[in-house]
N, CA, C and O atoms as a GROMACS GRO file, in nm:
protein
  296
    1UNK      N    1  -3.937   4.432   5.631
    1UNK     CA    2  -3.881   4.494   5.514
    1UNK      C    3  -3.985   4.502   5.403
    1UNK      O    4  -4.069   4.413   5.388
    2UNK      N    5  -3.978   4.601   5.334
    2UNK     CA    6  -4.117   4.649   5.210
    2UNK      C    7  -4.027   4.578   5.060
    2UNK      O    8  -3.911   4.589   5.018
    3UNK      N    9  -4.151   4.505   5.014
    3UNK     CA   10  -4.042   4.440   4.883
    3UNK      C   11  -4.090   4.568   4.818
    3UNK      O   12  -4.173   4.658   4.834
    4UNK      N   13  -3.965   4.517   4.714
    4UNK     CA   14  -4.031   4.651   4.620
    4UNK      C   15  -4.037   4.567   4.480
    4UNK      O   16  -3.959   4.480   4.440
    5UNK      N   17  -4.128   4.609   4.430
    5UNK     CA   18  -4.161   4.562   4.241
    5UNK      C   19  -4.081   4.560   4.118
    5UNK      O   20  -4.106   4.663   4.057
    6UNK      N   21  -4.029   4.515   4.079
    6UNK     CA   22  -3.907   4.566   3.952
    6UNK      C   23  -3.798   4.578   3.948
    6UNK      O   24  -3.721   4.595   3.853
    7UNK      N   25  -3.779   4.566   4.102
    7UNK     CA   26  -3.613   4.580   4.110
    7UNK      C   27  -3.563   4.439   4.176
    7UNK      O   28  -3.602   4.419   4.292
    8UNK      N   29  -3.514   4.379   4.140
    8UNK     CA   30  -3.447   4.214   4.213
    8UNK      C   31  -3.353   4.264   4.319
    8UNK      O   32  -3.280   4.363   4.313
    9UNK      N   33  -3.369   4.165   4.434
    9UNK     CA   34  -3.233   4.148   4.499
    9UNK      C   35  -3.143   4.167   4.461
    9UNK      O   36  -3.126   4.106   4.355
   10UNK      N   37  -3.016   4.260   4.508
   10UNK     CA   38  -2.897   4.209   4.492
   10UNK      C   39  -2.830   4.139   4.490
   10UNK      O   40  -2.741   4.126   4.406
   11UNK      N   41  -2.858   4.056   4.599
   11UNK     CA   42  -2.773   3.927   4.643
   11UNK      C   43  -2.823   3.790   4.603
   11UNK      O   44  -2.804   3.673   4.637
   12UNK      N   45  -2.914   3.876   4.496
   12UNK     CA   46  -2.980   3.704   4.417
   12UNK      C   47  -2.882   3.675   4.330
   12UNK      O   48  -2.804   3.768   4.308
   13UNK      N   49  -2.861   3.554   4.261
   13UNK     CA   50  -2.772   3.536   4.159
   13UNK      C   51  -2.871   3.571   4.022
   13UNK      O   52  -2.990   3.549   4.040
   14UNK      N   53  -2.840   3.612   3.914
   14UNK     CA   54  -2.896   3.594   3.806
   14UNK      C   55  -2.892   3.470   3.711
   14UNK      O   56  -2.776   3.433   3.691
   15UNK      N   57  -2.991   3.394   3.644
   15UNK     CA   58  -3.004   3.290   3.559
   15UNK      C   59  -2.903   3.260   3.438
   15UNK      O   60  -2.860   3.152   3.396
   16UNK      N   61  -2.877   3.400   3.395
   16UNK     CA   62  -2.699   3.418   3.306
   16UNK      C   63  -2.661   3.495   3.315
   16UNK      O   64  -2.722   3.599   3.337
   17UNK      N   65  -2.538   3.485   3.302
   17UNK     CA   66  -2.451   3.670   3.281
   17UNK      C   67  -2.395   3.636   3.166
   17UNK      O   68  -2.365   3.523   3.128
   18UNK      N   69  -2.376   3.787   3.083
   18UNK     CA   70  -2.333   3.774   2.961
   18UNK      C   71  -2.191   3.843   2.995
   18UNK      O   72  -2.180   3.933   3.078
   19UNK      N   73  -2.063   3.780   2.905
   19UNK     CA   74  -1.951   3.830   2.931
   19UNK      C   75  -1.894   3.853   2.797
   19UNK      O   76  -1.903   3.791   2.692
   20UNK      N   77  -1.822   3.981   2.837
   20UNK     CA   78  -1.746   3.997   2.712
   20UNK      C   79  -1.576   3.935   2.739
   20UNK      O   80  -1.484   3.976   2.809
   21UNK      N   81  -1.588   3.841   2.664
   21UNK     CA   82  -1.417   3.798   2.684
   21UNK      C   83  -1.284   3.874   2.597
   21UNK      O   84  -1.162   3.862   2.614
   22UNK      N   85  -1.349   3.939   2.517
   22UNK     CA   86  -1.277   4.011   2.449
   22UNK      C   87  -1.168   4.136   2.537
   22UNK      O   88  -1.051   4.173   2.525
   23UNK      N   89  -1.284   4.170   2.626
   23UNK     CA   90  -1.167   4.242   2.758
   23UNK      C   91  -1.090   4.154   2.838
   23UNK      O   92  -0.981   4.194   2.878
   24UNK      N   93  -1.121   4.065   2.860
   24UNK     CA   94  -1.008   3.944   2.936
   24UNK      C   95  -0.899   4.008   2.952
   24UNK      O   96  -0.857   4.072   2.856
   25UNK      N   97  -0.819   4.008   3.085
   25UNK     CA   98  -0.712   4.007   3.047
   25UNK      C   99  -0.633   3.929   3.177
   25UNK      O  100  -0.676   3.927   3.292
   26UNK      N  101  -0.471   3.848   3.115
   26UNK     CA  102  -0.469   3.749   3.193
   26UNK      C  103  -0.484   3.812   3.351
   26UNK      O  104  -0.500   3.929   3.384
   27UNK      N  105  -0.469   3.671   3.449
   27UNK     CA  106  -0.465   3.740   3.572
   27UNK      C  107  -0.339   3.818   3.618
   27UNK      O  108  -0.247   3.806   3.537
   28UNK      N  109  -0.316   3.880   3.707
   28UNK     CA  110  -0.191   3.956   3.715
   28UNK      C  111  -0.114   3.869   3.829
   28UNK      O  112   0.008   3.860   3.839
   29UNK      N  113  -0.184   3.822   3.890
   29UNK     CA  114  -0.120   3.750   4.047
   29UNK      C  115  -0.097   3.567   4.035
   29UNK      O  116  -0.049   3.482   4.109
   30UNK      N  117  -0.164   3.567   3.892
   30UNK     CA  118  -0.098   3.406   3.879
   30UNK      C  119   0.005   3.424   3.815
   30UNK      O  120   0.031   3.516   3.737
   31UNK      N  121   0.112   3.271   3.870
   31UNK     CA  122   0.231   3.305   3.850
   31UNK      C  123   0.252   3.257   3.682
   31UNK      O  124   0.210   3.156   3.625
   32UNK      N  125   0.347   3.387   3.621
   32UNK     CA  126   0.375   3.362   3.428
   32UNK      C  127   0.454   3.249   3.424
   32UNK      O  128   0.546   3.249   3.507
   33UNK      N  129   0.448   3.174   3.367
   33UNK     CA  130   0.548   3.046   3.276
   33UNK      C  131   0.558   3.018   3.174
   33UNK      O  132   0.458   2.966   3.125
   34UNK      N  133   0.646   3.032   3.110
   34UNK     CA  134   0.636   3.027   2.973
   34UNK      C  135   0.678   2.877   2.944
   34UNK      O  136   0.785   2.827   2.980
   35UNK      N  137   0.579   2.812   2.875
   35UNK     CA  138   0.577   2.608   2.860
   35UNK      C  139   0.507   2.600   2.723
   35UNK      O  140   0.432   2.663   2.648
   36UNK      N  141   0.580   2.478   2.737
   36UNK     CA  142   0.575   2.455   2.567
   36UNK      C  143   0.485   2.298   2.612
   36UNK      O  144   0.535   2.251   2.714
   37UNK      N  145   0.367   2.212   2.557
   37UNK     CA  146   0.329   2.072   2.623
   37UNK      C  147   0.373   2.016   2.468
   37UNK      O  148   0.369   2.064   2.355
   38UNK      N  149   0.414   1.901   2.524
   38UNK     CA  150   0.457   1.852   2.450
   38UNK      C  151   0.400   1.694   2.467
   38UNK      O  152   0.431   1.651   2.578
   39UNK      N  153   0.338   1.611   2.398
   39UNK     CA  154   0.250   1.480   2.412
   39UNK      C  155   0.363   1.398   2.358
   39UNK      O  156   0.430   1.400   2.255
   40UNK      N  157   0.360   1.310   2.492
   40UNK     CA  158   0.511   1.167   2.469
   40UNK      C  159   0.397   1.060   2.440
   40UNK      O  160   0.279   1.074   2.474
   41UNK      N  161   0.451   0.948   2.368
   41UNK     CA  162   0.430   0.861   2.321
   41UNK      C  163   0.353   0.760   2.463
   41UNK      O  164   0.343   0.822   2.569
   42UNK      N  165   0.317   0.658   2.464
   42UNK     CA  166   0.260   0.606   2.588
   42UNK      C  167   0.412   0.472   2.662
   42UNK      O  168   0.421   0.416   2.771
   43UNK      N  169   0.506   0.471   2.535
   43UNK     CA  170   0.594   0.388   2.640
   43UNK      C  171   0.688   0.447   2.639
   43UNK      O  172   0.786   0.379   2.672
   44UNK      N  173   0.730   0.641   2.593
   44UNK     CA  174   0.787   0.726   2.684
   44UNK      C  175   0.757   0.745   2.808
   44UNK      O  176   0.811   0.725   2.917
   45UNK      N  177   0.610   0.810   2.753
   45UNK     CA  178   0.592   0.819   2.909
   45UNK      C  179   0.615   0.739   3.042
   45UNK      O  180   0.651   0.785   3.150
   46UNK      N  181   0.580   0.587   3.002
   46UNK     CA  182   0.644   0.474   3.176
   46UNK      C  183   0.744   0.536   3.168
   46UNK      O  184   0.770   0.558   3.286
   47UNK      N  185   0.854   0.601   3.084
   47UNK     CA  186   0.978   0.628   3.124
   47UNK      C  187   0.982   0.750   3.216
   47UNK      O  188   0.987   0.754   3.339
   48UNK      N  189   0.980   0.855   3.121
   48UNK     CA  190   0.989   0.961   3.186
   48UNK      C  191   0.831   0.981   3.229
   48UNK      O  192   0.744   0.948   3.149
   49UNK      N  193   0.804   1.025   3.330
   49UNK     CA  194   0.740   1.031   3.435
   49UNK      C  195   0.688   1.186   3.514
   49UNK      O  196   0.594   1.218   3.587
   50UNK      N  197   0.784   1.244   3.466
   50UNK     CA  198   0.740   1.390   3.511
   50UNK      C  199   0.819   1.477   3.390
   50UNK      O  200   0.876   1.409   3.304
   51UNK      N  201   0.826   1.626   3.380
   51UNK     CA  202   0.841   1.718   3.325
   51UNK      C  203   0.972   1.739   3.370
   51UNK      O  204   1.025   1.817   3.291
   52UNK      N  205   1.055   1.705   3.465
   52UNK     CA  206   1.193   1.719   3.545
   52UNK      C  207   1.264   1.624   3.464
   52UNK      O  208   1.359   1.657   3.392
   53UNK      N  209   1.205   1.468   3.476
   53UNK     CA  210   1.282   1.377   3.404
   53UNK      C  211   1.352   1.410   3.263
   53UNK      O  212   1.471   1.407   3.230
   54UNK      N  213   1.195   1.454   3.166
   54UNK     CA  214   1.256   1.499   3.035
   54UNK      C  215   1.317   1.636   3.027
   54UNK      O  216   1.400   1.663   2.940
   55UNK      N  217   1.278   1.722   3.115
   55UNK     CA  218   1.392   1.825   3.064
   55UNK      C  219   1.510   1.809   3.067
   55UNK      O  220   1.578   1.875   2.988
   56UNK      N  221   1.585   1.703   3.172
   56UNK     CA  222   1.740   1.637   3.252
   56UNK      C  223   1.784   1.557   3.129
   56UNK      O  224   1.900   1.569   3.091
   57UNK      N  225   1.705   1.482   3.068
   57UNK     CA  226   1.742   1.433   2.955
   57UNK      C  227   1.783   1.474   2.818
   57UNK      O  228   1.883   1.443   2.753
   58UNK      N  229   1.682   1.551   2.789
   58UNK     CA  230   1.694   1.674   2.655
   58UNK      C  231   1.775   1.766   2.710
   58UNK      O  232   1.761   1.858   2.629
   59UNK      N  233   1.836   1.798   2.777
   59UNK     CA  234   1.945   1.904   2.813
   59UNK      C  235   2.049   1.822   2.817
   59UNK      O  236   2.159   1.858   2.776
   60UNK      N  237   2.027   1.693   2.871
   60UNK     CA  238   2.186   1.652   2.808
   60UNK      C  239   2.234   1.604   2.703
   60UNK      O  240   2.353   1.596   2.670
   61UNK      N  241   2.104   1.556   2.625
   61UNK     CA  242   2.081   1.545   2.508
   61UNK      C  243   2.172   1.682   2.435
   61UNK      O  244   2.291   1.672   2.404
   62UNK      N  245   2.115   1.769   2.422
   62UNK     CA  246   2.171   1.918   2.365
   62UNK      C  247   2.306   1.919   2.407
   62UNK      O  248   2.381   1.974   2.326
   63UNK      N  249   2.370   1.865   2.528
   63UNK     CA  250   2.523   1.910   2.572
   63UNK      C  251   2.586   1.832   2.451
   63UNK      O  252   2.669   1.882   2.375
   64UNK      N  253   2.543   1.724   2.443
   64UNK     CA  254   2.638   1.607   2.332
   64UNK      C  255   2.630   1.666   2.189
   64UNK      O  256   2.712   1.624   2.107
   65UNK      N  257   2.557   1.739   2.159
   65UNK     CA  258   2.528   1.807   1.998
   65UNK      C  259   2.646   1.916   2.010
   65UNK      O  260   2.648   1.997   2.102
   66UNK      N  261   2.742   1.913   1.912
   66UNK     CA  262   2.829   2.025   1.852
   66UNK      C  263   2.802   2.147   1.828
   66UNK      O  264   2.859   2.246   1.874
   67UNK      N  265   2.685   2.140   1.733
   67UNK     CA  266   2.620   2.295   1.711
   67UNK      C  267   2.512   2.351   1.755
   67UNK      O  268   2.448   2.443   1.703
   68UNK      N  269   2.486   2.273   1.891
   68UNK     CA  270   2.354   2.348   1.933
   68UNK      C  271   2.443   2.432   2.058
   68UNK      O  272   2.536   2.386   2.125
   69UNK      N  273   2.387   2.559   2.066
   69UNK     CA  274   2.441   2.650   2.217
   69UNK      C  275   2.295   2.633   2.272
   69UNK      O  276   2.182   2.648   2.225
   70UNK      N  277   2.342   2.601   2.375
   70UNK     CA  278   2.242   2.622   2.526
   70UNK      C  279   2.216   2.740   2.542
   70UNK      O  280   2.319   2.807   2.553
   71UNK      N  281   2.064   2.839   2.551
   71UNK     CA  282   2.046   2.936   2.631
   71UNK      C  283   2.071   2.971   2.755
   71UNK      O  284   2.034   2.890   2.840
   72UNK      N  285   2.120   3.066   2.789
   72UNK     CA  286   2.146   3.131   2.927
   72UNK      C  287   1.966   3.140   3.016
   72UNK      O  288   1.862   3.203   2.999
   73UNK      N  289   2.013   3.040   3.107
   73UNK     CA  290   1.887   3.067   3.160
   73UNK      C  291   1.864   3.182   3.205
   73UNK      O  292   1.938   3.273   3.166
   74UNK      N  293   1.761   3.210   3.294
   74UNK     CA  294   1.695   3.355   3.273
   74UNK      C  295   1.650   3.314   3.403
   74UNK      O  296   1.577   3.388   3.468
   0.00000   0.00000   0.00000
């Protein structure tokens, strides 16, 4: 094969690439969730333990409140 002068490999990697993030846009094939994080205290957390625990709790939390309506899940 004849190298040639001035022109690089293709299949070389380059040292940086410059990106414009301003075009970003999210991915289309990861899945959307709409989440709120919320940082528990450190002896909540031994309690609740996962993201299942506290939502089971704060939702029943909300059933016992008079004036809060529950959203229709979606």
């Amino acid at each position: 094969m004849k190298k040639t002068s001035g022109a690089s490999n293709p299949d070389e990697l380059k040292p940086e690439y410059s990106l414009d993030y301003r075009k970003a846009r999210p991915n289309r094939f990861a899945p959307q969730k709409d989440a709120v994080l919320v940082a528990l205290d450190p002896d909540v957390a031994q309690i609740f333990t996962s993201a299942e625990h506290v939502n089971a709790v704060l939702r029943a939390l909300i059933h016992t409140m008079p004036n809060i309506a529950m959203p229709k899940a979606g």
